[in-house]
C-alpha positions as CSV (number, residue, x, y, z in Angstrom):
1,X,116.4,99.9,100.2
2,X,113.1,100.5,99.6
3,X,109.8,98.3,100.1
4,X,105.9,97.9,99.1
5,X,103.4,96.6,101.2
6,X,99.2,96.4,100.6
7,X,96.6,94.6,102.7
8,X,93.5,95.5,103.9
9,X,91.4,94.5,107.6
10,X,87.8,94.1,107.8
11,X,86.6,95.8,111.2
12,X,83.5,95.9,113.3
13,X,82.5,99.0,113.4
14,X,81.3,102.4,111.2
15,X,84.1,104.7,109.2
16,X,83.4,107.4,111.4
17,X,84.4,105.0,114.7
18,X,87.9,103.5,112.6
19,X,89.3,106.9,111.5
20,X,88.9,108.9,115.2
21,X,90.9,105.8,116.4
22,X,93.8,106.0,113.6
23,X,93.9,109.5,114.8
24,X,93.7,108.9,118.4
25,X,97.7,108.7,119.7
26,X,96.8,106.8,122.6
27,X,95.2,104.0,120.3
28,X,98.0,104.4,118.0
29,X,100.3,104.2,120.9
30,X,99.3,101.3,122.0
31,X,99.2,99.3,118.8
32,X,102.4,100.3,117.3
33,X,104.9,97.6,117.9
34,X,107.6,99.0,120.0
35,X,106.4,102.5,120.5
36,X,107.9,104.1,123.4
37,X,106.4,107.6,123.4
38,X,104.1,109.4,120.8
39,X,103.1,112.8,121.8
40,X,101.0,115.2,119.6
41,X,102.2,118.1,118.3
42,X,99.4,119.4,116.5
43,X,96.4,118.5,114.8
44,X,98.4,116.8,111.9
45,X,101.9,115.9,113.9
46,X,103.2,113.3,116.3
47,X,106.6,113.1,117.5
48,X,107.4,109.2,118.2
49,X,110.2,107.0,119.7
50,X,110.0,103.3,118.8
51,X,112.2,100.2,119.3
52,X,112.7,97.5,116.7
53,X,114.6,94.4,116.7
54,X,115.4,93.2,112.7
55,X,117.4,90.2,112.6
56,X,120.3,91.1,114.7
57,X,119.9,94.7,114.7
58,X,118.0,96.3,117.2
59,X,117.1,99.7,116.9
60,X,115.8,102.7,118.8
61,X,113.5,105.5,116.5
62,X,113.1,108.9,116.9
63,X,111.4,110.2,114.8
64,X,108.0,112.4,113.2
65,X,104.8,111.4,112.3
66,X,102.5,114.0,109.9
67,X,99.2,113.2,108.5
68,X,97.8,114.6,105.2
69,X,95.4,114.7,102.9
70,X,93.1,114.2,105.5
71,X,89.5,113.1,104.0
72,X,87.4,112.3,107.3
73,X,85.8,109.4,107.2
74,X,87.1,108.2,103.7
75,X,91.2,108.2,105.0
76,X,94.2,109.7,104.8
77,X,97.7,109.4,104.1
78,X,100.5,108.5,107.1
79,X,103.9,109.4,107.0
80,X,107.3,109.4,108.9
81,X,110.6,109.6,109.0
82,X,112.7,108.2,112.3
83,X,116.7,108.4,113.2
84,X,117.8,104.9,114.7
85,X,121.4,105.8,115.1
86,X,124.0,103.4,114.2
87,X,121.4,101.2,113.0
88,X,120.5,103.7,110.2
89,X,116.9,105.3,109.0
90,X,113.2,104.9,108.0
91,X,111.4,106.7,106.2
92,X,107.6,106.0,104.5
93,X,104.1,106.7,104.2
94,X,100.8,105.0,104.2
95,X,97.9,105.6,102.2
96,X,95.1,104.5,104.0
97,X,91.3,104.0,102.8
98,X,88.2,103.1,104.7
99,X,85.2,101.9,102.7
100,X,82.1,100.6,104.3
101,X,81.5,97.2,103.8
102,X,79.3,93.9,105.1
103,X,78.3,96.0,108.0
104,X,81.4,97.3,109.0
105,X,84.7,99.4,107.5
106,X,87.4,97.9,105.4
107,X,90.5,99.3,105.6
108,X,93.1,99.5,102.7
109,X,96.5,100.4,102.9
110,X,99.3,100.9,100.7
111,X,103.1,101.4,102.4
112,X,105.9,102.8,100.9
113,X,108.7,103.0,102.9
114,X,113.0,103.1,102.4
115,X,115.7,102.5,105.0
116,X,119.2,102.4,104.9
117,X,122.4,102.2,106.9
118,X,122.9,98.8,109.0
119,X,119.7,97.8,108.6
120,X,119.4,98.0,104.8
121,X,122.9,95.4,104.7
122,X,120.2,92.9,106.3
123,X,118.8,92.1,103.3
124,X,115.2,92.5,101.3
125,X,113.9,89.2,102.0
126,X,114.6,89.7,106.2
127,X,113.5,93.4,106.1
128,X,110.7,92.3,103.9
129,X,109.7,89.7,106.0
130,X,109.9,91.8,109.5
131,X,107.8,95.0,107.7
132,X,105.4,92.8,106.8
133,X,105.1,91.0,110.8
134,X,105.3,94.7,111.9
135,X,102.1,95.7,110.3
136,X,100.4,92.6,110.8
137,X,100.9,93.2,114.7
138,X,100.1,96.9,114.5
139,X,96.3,95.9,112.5
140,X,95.9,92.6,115.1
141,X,96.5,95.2,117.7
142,X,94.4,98.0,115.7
143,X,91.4,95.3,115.0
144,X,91.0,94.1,118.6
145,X,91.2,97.7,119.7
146,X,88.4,98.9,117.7
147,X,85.9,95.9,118.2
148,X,86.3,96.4,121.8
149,X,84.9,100.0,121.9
């Protein structure tokens, strides 16, 4: 099953500030919902463990994190793929762009992302629903991070 999101978050504070956070893994961390462990590898990779909870299915993610074409401050592009066992897989990638605006940075991203296995019987409308809470925690999380730096 596969799944679009876009948004964007206005945030307090200059481009250079908003993209050493989205590449700091103890910010990201911290505002991923159910992240467990993210370690860096390298420069570009994280390895990651996240629990979910969609519906009735609750999940636990291993999984890799890589970051390319990396255009400091302007943005870069996210992606993953995770293992969640009996409860199937994830796999996706961001695009994320950071534009200065009214003072401060607006951040734009577009998600693309697929799972399958148990959680892709749930059906679009709940997986729909849950991606979309899921990033809307992880920008609340992002945006209060960043304005209190």
């Amino acid at each position: 099953m596969a799944m679009t999101m876009t948004g964007e978050v206005q945030l307090a504070a200059t481009r250079e500030v908003v993209y050493g956070k989205l590449n700091d893994p103890d910010v990201l961390k911290a505002c991923i919902p159910g992240c467990e462990e993210l370690t860096k590898s390298s420069d570009t990779e994280f390895q990651a463990v996240a629990t979910t909870k969609i519906g009735p299915v609750k999940a636990r993610f291993r999984g890799k994190v890589h970051l390319t074409d990396l255009d400091p401050p302007n943005g870069y592009k996210i992606s993953g793929e995770g293992d969640g066992g009996v409860a199937g897989f994830a796999k996706g990638g961001a695009t994320v762009t950071l534009t200065e605006k009214d003072g401060g940075t607006l951040l734009t991203y577009h998600v693309e992302a697929q799972i399958g296995g148990k959680l892709a019987q749930l059906g679009q409308r709940l997986i729909n629903g849950a991606a979309k809470k899921l990033a809307d925690e992880f920008f609340q999380k992002f945006a209060a991070t960043v304005a209190s730096s």
